[in-house]
C-alpha positions as CSV (number, residue, x, y, z in Angstrom):
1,X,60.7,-16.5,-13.8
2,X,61.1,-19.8,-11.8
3,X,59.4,-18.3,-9.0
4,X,56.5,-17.2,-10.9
5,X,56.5,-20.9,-12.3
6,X,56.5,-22.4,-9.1
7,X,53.7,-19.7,-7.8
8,X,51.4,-20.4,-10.6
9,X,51.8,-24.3,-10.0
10,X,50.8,-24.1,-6.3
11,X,47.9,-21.7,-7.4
12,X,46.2,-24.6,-10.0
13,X,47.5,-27.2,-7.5
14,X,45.5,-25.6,-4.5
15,X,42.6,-24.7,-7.0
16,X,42.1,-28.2,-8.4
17,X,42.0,-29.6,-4.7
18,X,39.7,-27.3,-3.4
19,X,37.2,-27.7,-6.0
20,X,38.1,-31.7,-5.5
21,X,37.0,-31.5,-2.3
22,X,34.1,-29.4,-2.7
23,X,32.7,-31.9,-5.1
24,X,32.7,-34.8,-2.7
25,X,31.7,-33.4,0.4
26,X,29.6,-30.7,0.0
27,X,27.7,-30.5,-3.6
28,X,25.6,-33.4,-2.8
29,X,22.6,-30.6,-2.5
30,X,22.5,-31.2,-6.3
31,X,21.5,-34.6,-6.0
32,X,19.7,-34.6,-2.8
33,X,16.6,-32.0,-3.3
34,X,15.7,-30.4,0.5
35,X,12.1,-30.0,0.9
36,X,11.9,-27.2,3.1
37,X,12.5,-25.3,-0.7
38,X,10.4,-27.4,-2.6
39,X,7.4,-25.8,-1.1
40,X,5.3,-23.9,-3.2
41,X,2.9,-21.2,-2.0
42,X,-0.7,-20.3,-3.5
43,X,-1.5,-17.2,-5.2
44,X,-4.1,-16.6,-2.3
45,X,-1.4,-16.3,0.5
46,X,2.1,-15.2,1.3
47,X,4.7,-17.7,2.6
48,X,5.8,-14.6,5.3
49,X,9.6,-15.5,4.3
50,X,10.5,-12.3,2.5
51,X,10.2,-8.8,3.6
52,X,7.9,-7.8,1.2
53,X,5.2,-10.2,0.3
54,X,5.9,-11.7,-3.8
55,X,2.4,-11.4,-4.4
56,X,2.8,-7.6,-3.3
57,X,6.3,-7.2,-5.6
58,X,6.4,-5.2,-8.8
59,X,8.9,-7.3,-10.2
60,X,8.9,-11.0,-8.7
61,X,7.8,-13.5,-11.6
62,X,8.0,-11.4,-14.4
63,X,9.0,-15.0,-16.5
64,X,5.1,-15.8,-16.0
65,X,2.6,-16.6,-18.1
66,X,1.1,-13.2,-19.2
67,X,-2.2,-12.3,-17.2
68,X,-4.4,-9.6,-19.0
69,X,-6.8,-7.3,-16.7
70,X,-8.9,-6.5,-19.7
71,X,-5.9,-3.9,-20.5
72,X,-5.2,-5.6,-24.0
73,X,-5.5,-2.2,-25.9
74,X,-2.7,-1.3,-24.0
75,X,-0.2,-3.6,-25.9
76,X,-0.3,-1.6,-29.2
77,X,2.1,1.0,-26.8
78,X,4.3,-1.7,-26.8
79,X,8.2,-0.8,-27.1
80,X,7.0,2.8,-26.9
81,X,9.1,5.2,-23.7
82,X,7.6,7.2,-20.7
83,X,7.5,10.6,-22.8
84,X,6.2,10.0,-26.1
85,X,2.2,9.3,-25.0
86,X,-0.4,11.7,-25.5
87,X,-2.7,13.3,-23.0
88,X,-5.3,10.8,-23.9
89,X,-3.0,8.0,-24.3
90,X,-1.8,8.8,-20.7
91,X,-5.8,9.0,-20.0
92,X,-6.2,5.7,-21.4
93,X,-3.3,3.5,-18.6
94,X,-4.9,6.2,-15.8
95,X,-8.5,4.4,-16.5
96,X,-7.2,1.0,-16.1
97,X,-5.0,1.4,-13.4
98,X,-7.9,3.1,-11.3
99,X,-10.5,0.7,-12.8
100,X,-8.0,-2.5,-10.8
101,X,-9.1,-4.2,-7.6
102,X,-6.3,-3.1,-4.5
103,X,-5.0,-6.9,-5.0
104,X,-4.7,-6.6,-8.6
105,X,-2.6,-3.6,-8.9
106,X,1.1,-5.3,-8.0
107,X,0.2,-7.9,-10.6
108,X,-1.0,-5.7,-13.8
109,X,2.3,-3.9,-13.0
110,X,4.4,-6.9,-13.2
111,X,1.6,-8.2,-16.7
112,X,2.7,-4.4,-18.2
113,X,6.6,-5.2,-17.7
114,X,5.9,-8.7,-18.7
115,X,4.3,-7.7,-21.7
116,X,7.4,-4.9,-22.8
117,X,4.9,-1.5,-22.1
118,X,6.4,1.3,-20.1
119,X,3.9,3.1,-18.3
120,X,3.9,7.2,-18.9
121,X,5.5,9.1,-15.9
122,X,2.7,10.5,-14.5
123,X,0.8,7.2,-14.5
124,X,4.4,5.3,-13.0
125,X,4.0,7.6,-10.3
126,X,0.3,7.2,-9.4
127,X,1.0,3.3,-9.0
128,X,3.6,3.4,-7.2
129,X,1.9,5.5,-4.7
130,X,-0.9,3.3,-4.8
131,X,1.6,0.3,-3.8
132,X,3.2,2.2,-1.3
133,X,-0.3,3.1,0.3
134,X,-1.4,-0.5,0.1
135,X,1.8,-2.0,1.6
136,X,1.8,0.7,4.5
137,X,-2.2,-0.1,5.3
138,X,-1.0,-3.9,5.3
139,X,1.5,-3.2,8.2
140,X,-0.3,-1.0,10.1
141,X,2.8,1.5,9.7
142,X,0.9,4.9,8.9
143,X,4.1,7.2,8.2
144,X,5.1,9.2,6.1
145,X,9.2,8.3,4.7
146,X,10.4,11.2,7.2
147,X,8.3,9.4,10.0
148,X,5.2,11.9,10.3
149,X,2.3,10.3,11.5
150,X,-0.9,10.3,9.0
151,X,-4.2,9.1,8.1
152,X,-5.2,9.8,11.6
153,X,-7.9,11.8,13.3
């Protein structure tokens, strides 16, 4: 039991030191803002430090301010899952979603989260297809996930 004691001490003893010492010599980020982070990018370009473009992402800023693409109909399916719409309900997220600029697309997505609407299956599928299509075009990659070339002639 004294071992366990004497264990348990060195434990809390190394612990409170370490986290000593990591307050004094390296948490002064906290107080010392860097400015390489502080830069903010515009909605009309990509900073090119992340894979995949924010502007492009389906889920980056979903804590935004709501944007509405003349979609507000949509928000009495609000709270509502994938398999409980109609055919004409289904009909009525098709017409928006195909009615959306190419830009737009990644950014109604990320409004219908926002805004607590899940999209029907069928329409879910369509957009991310049309995402998929967008971000391949951007890169110039035309394959197919098993590597097949396409879209040429």
């Amino acid at each position: 039991m004294i071992v366990a004691a004497i264990i348990l001490a060195f434990l809390i003893g190394g612990g409170l030191l370490l986290y000593l010492l990591d307050k004094l010599f390296y948490n002064k980020s906290s107080q010392e803002p860097e400015e390489s982070e502080s830069q903010e990018t515009t909605d009309s370009e990509c900073c090119g430090m992340h894979i995949t473009c924010e502007k492009d992402s389906l889920v980056a800023g979903l804590d935004r301010e709501l944007l509405y693409y003349d979609d507000e109909e949509l928000d009495t399916y609000r709270g509502r899952t994938a398999d409980s719409y109609t055919d004409t309900e289904i009909e009525e997220f098709r017409e928006v979603l195909l009615t959306l600029q190419p830009e737009e697309i990644a950014g109604w997505a990320r409004s219908i989260t926002t805004r607590g609407i899940t999209l029907p299956a069928d329409v879910r599928d369509e957009l991310l297809l049309i995402v998929a299509e967008a971000r391949n075009s951007k890169s110039g990659n035309n394959t197919d996930k098993e590597g097949r070339a396409y879209g040429t002639a």
